[in-house]
N, C-alpha and C positions, 0 to 999 in steps of 0.2 A: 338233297335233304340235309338239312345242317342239323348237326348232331350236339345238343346240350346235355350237359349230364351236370345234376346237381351233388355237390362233393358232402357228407356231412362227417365231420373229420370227430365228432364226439354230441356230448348234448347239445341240441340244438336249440335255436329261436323257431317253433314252429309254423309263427306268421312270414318269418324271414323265408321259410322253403314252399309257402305257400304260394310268394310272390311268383319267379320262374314259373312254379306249375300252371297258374293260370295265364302267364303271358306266353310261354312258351306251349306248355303241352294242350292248349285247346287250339292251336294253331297245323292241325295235319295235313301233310304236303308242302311243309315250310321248314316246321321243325320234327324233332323227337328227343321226345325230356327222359332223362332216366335219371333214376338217383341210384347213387352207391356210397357203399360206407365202408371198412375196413372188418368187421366182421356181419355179414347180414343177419339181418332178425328187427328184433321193437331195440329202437332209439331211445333214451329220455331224452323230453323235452323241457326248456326252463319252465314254460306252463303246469308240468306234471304229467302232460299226454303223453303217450308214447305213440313212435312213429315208428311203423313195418318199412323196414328197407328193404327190399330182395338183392338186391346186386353189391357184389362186391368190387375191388378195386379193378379191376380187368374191364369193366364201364369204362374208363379213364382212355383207355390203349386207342382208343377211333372217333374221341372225342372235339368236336371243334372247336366248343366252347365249354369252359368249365368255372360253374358258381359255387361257388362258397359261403352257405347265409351261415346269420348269424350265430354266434355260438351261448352258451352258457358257461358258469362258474367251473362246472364240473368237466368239462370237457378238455382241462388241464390238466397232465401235459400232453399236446396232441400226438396221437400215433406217429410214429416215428414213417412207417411204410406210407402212411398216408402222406405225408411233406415230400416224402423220396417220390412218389406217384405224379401227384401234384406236378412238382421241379420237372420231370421226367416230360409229361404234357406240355408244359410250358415251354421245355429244351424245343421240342419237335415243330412247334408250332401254335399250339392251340392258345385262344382267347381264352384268360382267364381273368376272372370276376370276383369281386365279395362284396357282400350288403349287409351293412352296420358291421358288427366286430367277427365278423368273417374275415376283416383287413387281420387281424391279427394270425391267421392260419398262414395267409398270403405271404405275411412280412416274417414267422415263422420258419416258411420254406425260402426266406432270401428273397424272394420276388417283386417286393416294393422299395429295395434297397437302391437308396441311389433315387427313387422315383418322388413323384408327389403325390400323397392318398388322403384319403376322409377315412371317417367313423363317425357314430353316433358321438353327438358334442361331449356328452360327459366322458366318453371314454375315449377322449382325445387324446387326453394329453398324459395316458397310462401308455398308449402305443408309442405315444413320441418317445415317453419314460422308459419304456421296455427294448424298442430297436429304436436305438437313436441313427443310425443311418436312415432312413423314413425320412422326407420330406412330410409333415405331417400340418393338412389344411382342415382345420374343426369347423369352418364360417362357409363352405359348400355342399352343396346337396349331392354332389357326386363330380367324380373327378375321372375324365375318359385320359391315359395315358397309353392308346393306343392298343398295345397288345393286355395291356392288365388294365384293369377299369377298378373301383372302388366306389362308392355308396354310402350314407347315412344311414340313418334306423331310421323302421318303418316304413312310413310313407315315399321316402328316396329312393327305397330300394324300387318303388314302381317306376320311379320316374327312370334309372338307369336303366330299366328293363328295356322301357315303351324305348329311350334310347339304342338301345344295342337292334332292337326291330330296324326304329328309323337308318341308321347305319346298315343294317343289311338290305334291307326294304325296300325305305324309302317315305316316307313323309305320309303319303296316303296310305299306306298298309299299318302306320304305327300311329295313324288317327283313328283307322276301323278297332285296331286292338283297343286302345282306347276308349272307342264308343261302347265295346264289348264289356268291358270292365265298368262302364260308369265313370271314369276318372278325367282329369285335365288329359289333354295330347299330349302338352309340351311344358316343361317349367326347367327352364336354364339351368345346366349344371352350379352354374355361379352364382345362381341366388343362393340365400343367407338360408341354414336350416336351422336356425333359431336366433331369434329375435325377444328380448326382455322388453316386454309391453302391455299394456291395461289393456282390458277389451274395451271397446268404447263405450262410455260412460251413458250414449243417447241413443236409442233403437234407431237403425238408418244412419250411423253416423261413419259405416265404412264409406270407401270409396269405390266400391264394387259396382256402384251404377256408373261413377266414369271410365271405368275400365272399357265396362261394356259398350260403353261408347265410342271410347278410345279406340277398338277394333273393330270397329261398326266404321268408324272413318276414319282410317288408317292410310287410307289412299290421299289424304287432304294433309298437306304440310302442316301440321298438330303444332302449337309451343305451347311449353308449360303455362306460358298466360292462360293461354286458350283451355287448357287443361282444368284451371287452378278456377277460371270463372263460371265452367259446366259442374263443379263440383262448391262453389260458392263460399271459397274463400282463397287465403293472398296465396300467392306463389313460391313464397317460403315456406308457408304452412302444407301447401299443399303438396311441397316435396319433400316436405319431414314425415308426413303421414303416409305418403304413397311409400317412402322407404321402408317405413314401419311394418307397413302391411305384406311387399311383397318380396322384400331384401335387396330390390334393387330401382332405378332413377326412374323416372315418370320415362325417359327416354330410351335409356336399356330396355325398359318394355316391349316400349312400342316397336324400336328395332327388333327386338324376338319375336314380336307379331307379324310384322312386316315380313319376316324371312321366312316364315312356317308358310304362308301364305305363298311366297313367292317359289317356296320348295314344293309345294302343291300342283300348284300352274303351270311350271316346268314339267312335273311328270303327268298331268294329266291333257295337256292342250299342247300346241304346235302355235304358240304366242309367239311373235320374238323374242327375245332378252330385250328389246329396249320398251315391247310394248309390256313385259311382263312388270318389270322396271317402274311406268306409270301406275300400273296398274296396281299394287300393293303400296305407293307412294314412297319409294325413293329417288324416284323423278327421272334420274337419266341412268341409264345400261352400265356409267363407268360405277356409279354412287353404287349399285347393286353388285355390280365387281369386288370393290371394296367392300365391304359389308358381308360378300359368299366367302371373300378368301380369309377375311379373320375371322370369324365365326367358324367356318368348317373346310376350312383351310382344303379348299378346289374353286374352281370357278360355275358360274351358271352352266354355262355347255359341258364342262364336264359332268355334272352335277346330273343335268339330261339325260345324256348318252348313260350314266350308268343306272339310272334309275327309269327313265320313260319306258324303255323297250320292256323292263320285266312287268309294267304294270299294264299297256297293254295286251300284254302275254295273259299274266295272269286273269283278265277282264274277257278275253276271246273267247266264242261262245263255241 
């Protein structure tokens, strides 16, 4: 049982703590979400809600994973026991986490020093201003550095979440979370989390039906021509729009498709890697090689071995 405990170090974002509880705490026999705060009782929240914490910092002490959402105005300057807590988890081991300007709890306790992290874009470039050892990236939806992880506002924070499943998981356990929730599966840490742009000016004039296309046949050596004609115009246009839309190449896409797919078939079937290869279309076993070790830095077989065995575990009747 992996142990998350969500940290609230002062007022909160109370959609940002809402994130974890649904990805985490409807998950039992997988996870268990606790929240603690430095004095328990009602939270303020930036909304005005108040939130009951029952646990105090002594949550922290058996913690695997520890999140940090968002904070508000008021929650300055953070409890000092809570940064010493925090550091203390992290010293030992534990995964820790923050969604939107939770980074600054993080980068408060030292922990992002040295590193590279997000925040919601507006409050980029106050964290880079505030702890300038920060490597600080505003143009990502979320930033996995291993043992510390970081997150945009709002909608990011789901996507690090359904992340930090698939890293434990596995690919098919952090699609079900997903189907649970309603939400995308998967949306690349490196896409863009905000983009200045009109909404389209003509009803029908995204490119949402060649997407769907795009991963409809994803197994067919796809090029932007071919892209740019299902979609009914030039191939420049059609890679300024597609940018537009999704913060990344008609191609990065499709490679992110290709690989979700291909992370799927590996824990679900007994394929080979060269049929699995074909089979998501990057044609041959080394091309998929290539593609598993930059993106998530293991190979296909490793990738199996650590993830097949838990999913038919978990599937046995």
């Amino acid at each position: 049982m992996h142990r998350i405990v969500g940290l609230v170090a002062g007022e909160v974002v109370a959609f940002d703590l809402a994130i974890p509880d649904q990805v985490f705490g409807r998950e039992p026999g997988r996870y268990a979400w606790t929240v603690c705060t430095t004095r328990p009782g009602p939270v303020a929240s930036e909304s005005g809600l108040a939130v009951l914490v029952e646990h105090d910092l002594e949550a922290l002490a058996d913690a695997d994973t520890v999140i940090v959402p968002g904070i508000g105005d008021r929650a300055w300057p953070f409890p000092q026991e809570a940064l010493d807590a925090l550091r203390s988890a992290a010293a030992r081991g534990a995964r820790v986490a923050s969604i939107c300007t939770g980074a600054f709890v993080l980068a408060a306790a030292g922990l992002l020093d040295g590193r590279r992290a997000t925040t919601h874009w507006r409050y980029a470039a106050r964290l880079a201003r505030t702890f300038p050892a920060v490597e600080v990236d505003p143009n990502v939806l979320y930033v996995d550095e291993g043992p510390v992880l970081t997150s945009a506002g709002v909608a990011a924070g789901i996507d690090l979440c359904l992340h930090m499943v698939r890293r434990d998981l596995g690919a098919e356990a952090a699609a079900a979370v997903a189907r649970r929730m309603v939400v995308a599966a998967h949306r690349e840490g490196g896409q863009a989390q905000y983009v200045e742009r009109p909404l389209p000016p003509v009803a029908g004039a995204s490119l949402a039906g060649t997407r769907t296309w795009m991963e409809a046949h994803a197994e067919r050596p796809l090029t932007v021509a071919a892209m740019a004609r299902h979609a009914g115009c030039s191939p420049r246009t059609f890679a300024r729009r597609f940018r537009a839309e999704t913060g990344a190449t008609p191609l990065q896409w499709l490679i992110a498709r290709r690989l979700d797919r291909a992370r799927r078939l590996l824990e679900v079937t007994d394929l080979p890697v060269e049929d699995v290869a074909a089979e998501v279309g990057f044609g041959t076993a080394a091309a998929l090689r290539v593609h598993f070790r930059r993106a998530l830095r293991t190979s296909p077989s490793a990738y199996r071995r650590d993830f097949s065995a838990a999913y038919h575990a978990s599937h046995a009747l």
